[in-house]
N, C-alpha and C positions, 0 to 999 in steps of 0.2 A: 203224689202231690203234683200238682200242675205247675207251669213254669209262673206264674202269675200270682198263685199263692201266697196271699200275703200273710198269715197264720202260723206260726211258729209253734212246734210239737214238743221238742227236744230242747238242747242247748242253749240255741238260737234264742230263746224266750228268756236268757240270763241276762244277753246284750240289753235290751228293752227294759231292765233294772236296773243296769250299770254302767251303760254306754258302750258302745262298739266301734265309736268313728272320734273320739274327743280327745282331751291330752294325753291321758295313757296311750293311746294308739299312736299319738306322733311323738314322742318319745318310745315307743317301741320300733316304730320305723328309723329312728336317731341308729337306735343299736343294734338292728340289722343292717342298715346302713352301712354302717363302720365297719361292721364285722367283714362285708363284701366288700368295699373299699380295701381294703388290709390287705387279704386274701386273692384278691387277684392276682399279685406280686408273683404268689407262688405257681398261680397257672401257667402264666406268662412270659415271667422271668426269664425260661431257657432260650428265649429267641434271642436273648444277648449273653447269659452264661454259656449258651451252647453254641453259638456263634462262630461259622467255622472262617478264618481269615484269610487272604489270600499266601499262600505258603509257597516253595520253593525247598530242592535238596542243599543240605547246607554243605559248603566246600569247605576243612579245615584252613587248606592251603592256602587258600583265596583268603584269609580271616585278616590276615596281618598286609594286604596287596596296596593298600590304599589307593584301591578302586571305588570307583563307585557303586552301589546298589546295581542300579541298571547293568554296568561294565563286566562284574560281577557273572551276571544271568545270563547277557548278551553270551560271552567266554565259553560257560560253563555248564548252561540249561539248553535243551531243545527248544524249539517253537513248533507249534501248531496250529493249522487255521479252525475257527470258529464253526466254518461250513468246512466239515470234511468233506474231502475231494476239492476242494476251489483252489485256482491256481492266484487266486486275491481275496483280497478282504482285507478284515481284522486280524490277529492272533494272538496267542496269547503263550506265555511260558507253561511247557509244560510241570505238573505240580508233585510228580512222582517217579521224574527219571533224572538223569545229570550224562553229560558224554563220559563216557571211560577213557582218559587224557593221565597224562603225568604232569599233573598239576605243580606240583615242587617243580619239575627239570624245567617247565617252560617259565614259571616268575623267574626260577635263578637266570637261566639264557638270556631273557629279556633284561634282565636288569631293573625289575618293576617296572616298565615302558610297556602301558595296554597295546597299544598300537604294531609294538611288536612280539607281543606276549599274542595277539591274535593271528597273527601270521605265523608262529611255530604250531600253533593252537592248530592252525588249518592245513600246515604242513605235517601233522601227525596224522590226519586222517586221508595225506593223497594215497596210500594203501587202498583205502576201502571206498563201498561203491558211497556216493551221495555226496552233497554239497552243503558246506559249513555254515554258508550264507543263507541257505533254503530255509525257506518253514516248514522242508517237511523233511524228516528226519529219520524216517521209520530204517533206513539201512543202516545207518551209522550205530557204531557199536555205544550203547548205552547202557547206564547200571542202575537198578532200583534206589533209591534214597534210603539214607540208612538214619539220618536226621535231618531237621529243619530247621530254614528260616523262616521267618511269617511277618507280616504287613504291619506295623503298628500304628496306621494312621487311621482308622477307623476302631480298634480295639489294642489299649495295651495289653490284653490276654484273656483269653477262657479256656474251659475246660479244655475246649481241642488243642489249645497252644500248647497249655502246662502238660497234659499226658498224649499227644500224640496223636490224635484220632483223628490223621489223615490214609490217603491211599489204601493199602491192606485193612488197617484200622477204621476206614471212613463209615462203616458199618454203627460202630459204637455212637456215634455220635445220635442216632437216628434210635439206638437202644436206649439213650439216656433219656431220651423223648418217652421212650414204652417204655418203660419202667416207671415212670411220675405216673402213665396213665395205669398202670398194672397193680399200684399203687392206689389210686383212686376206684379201681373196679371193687379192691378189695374193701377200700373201706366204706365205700357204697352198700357194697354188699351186708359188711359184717354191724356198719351204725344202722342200717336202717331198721332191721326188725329187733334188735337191742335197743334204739329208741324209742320204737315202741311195746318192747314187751318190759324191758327192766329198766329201763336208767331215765326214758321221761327227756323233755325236750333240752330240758337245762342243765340236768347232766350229761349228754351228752355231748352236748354245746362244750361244755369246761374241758372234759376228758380230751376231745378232738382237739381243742386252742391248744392245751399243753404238748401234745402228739406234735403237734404243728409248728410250733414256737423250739422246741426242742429239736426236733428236726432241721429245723432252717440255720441254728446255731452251729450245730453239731456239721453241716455242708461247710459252712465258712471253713473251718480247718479239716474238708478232706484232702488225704495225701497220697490216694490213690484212686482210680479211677470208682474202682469194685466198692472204697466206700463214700464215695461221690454218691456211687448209686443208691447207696444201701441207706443213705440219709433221707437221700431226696423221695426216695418209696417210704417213709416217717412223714417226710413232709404232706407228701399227697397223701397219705391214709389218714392225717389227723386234716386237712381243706376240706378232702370231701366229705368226712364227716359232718363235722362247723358247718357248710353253707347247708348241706340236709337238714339238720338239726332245726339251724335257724331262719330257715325259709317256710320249714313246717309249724315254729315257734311263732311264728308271726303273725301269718294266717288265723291260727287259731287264736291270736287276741282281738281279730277285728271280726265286723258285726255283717252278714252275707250283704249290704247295700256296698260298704265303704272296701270290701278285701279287694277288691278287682287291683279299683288304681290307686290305693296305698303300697301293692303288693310290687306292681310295676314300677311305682315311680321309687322305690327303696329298690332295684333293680338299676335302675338306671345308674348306681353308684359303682360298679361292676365295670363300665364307659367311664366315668371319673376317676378309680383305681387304675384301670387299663392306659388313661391319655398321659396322667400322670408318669407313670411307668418310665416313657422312653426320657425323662427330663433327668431322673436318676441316670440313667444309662447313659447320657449324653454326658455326664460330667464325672461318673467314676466308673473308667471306662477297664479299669482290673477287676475282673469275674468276681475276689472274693471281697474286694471293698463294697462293691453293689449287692452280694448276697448277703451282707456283714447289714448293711444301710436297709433291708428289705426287713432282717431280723428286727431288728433295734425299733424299726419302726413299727410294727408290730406289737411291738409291748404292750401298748395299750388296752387290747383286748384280755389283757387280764385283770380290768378293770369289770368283765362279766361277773367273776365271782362276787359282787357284793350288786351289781348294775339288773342282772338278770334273773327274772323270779321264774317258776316253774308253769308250763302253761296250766290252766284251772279246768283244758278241756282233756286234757290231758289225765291229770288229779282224778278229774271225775269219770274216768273210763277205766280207771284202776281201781275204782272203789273208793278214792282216798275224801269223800265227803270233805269231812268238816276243813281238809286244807283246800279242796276247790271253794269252799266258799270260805274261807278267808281272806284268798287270793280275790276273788270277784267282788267283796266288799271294800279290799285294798282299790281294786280298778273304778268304784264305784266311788271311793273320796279324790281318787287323784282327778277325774271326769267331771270333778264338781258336782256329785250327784246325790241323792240324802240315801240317808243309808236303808235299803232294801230288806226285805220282810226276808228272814231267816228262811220261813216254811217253802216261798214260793222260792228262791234257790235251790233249797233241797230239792223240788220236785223238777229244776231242771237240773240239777247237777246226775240227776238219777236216773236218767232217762239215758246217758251214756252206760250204764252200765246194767242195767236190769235183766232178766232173764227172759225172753219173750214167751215162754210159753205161761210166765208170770200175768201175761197179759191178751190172752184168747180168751174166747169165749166159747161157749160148748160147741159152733162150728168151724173152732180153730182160726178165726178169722180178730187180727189185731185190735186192741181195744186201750191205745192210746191217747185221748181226748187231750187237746189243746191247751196249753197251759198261759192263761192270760196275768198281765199285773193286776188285772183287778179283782182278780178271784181275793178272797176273805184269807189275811194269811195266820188269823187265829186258829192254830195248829195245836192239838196236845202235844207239850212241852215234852213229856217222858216219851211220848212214841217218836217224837222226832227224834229225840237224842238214843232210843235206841235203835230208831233206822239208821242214824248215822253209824253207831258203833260196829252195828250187823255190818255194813256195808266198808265199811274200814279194815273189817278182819280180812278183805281179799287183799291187802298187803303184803299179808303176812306171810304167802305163798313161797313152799321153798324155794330156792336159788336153784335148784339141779331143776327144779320142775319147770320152772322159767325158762332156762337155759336151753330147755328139749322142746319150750313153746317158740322159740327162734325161727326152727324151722316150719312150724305149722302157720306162722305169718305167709309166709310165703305161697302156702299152698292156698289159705284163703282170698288169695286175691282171680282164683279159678274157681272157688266154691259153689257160685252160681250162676246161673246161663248169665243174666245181666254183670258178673264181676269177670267173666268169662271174654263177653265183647269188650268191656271199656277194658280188658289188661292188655288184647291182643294189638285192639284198633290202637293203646296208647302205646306200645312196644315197636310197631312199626313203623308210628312218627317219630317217635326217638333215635329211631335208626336213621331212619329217611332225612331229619332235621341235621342232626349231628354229620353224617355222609355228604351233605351238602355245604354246611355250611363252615368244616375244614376243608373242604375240597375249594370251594372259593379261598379260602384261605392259601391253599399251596398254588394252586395255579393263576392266580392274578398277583403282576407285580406292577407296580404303577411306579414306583421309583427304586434308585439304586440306594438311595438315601435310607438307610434302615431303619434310623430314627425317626424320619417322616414319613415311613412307609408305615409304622405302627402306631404313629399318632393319627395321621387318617383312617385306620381299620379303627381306632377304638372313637372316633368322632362319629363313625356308624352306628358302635352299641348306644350310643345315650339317646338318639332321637327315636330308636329302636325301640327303649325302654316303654317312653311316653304314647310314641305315634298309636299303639294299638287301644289306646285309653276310652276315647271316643268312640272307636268303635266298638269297643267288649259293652257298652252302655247301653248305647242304639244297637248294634244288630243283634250283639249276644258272641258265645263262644266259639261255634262253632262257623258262622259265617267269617267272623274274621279270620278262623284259623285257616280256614277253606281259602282264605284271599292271600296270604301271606304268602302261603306254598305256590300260588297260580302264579302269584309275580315275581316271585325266585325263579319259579320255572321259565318263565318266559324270558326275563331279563339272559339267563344261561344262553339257551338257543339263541337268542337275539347276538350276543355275544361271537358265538360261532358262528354265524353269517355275515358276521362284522367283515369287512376285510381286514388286515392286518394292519396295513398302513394311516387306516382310520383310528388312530391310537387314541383321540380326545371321545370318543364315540364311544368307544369299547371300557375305556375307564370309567365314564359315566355310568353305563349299563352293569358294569364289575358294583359302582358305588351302590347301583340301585335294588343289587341282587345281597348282596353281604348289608342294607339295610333291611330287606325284607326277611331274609333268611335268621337274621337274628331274633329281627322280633317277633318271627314264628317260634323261636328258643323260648324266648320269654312267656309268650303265651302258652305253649304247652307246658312250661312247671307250672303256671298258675291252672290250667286245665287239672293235670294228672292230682295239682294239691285238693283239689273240689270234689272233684270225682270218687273219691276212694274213702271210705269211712276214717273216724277217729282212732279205732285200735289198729289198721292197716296201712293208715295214709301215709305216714314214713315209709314201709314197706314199699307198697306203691312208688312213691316216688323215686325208691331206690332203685325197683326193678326196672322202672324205665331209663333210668340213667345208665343203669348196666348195659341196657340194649344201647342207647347211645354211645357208650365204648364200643361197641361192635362197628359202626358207621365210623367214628371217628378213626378206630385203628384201618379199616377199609381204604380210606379217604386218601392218603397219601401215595394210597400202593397202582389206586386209580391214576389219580391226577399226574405221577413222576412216568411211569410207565406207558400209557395210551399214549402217551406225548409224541413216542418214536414211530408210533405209526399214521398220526395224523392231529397238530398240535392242536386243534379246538375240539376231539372226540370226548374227552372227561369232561366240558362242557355240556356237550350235548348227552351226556350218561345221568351228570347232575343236574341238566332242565329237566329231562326224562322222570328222573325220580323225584323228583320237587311234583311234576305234574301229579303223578300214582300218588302220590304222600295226600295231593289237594281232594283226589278223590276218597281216599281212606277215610280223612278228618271229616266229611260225611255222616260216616259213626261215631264220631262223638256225642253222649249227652248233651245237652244242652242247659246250662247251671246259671247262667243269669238269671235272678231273684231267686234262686232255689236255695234251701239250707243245706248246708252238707250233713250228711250223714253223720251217725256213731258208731253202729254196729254192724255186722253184716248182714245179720238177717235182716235188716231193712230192707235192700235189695231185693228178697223174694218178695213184696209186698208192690214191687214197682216192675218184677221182671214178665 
């Protein structure tokens, strides 16, 4: 079918009975909406639960000195310069050692007088080589930290305060990161072709909220690192569920003219979950009252259970007839629309699910024919109700047999040459998009301020959402997507050629690259949701979010590490690969005015 094709075969031809762009649709964008508003919390959240604060080794002895903070560190901590090797600068306390002093003998000598408590202080070390006053410390005899103090003027605590996970331990903290995402690989993996092979969009929607909801509670009161983690991988197995579910859910209630920018701008709420975020975090500044405030707020979404109906394109790719078209005469009164001829439903609800060899002709070659509203829908009454029922019985399908078809989703998304390119070409924008766009993530800091530092990142996703709107219209999908990636790419390298001390130049170019970079994100879920039939397209979607964990996990090991040998090379690795990604997206189909698919043999008919 050509890009242009205004003739609807399949599904597509239900919308035009019942509407595809009218109140139903923006009430279903209301609750996907919400659902991705909510749901951010949990993506996002560890950038202040895991929040590591400024720390120090904590001295018993010093506890009772009634010293000061500063008095304290000055006495007791090493220093170090910022620029190893500089005989000036900055410095700063080091975070993991303390001198080895007899703390007791010099308060008692002193008589709690700092002044002369730092003079015994520096008197114990005329033994050894180095100077007490120096910032550099490296000869003087020092001992690893055995506990901490930590900063409480930007966090009264998180995880890292409460258990520890500094110095030796500062490893964990970067685990607790992978593990939400190891978390979400899984449950990427495990909802997607369970969406579509058993449980259908709005069960699986339910099953993940509770996953999700229960896990987020269940963090508030952990008391140990190990089940910190072990909650927080519940939390991310039942998010990425939910946002799969219900991005796939949505899609399939709008009409191929209106999915584009309904799909986007319910997107954008993802940027208003996110800005929101740090205003929590600004005011309950204890790890578990804000993971406690994240929960509670969340509730809501258990308002699907009675809110969210089952998609109808869905229904009807199962066989499940007569509930697809109840569902689509439900969408047909809420749309304002008179109620639609039984027959001509059936004949699209059927098309998702039919046999195709049900429909060759002696040279094998598809015999489909168009299904218009104006065809005559005086239908024999008994044969319709017994196509329905025929076609019902594939419900009925054991559980074990389902079960074992989990993994054959999977495999059809290589089944044919044409499901072969659009899996690979969409597998290495996922990687290439995600690799880029936490890699601007870790390596641009525009403020110290961390709470404004994450309110301007999430003021990027929301024009993000929109900006590609106009163009997915006019040019189509593939031209925008090809543009998104050029000028992430370029904004990067641009970036790297910056001088350093051009600070207002180089944020701008940071702002313009994490604006383009997202709204490549955005447009490829709406790419990968178009592309890939009705019984795979969960699948699909899944399989390319997986490869995006791949990029993502990449992304930090880039951006922390090249930094030692030349600070704007992960820069220039992520304009580098932003540019390959612009060339890939090239192969993309191109799905402006096209219907989407049902099944998979369709694709031999276009490969």
């Amino acid at each position: 079918m050509s890009e242009h094709d205004s003739s609807s075969v399949g599904f597509e031809t239900a919308f035009k009975l019942v509407g595809g762009s009218g109140r139903f649709q923006m009430l279903a964008m209301v609750i996907s909406s919400l659902q991705l508003l909510l749901m951010t919390w949990n993506h996002m959240g560890y950038i202040f639960i895991g929040a590591v604060p400024k720390h120090w080794c904590h001295i018993p002895e010093l506890v009772n000195s009634g010293w000061s903070e500063e008095q304290v560190k000055n006495i007791s901590i090493p220093q170090i310069h910022l620029i190893p090797g500089s005989s000036n600068g900055d410095v700063k306390y080091e975070q993991c050692l303390f001198y080895n002093l007899n703390f007791s003998q010099i308060l008692l000598q002193s008589g709690g007088n700092f002044e002369s408590a730092y003079e015994l202080a520096h008197a114990q070390k005329n033994n050894e080589q180095g100077d007490f006053t120096s910032s550099s410390s490296s000869s003087l005899s020092v001992t690893k930290c055995q506990k901490w103090d930590y900063d409480k003027s930007m966090y009264t605590s998180t995880i890292v305060s409460q258990f520890d996970l500094v110095c030796d331990q500062r490893y964990k903290v970067a685990t607790g990161q992978a593990s939400y995402m190891i978390g979400a690989f899984v449950g990427t993996l495990f909802f997607g072709p369970l969406n579509d092979r058993i449980l259908g969009r709005r069960n699986s929607t339910l099953v993940s909220i509770v996953l999700s909801l229960t896990g987020n509670f269940l963090v508030v009161f952990a008391t140990s690192y190990v089940m910190f983690i072990a909650t927080r991988t519940l939390v991310a197995l039942g998010t990425a569920g939910a946002m799969q579910a219900m991005g796939i859910w949505f899609l399939e209630h709008c009409d191929t003219k209106s999915r584009a920018k309904l799909y986007l701008i319910s997107g954008m709420f993802f940027g208003v979950g996110y800005a929101i975020m740090p205003i929590y975090a600004f005011y309950l500044r204890d790890w578990s009252s804000l993971q406690l405030a994240f929960s509670v707020t969340s509730l809501p979404l258990l308002s699907f259970f009675w809110l969210l109906p089952e998609s109808p394109r869905w229904l009807a790719s199962k066989g499940r007839d007569e509930e697809a078209i109840k569902a689509l005469e439900r969408m047909a009164r809420i749309n304002g629309k008179p109620k639609p001829s039984r027959a001509l439903l059936l004949k699209a609800v059927q098309h998702c699910h039919q046999d195709p060899l049900d429909h060759q002709d002696e040279s094998g070659s598809m015999m489909m024919p168009p299904i218009s509203p104006e065809q005559n829908g005086n239908e024999n009454e008994k044969d319709e109700a017994s196509q329905v029922k025929t076609n019902t019985r594939k419900k009925s399908e054991p559980i074990f047999s389902q079960l074992l078809g989990l993994f054959t989703n999977f495999k059809s998304l290589l089944s044919t040459k044409e499901l072969r390119k659009i899996s690979f070409t969409v597998w290495a924008l996922f990687m290439a998009v995600a690799f880029v766009y936490y890699g601007f993530a870790f390596s641009t800091n525009l403020t110290t301020n961390p709470y404004l530092l994450v309110s301007v990142g999430a003021l990027m996703e929301i024009p993000a959402s929109v900006l590609p709107i106009p163009f997915l219209s006019k040019w189509g999908r593939r031209p925008t997507t090809v543009a998104c990636y050029c000028i992430t790419g370029l904004a990067a390298l641009s970036i790297a050629i910056t001088p350093s001390e051009h600070e207002t130049a180089r944020t701008v170019l940071s702002m313009i690259g994490k604006l383009f970079v997202a709204s490549a994100f955005t447009v490829l879920y709406l790419v990968v949701s178009e592309v890939y039939p009705t019984v795979a397209r969960s699948t699909g979607q899944g399989a390319g979010t997986l490869m995006g964990r791949v990029g993502s996990i990449a992304a930090p090991f880039v951006a922390d590490l090249l930094t030692t040998a030349y600070p704007d090379l992960p820069l220039v690795i992520f304009g580098i690969v932003a540019l390959l990604a612009a060339g890939i997206a090239l192969f993309i189909p191109e799905m402006k005015g096209v219907d989407m698919k049902d099944q998979v043999y369709e694709y031999e008919e276009t490969a």
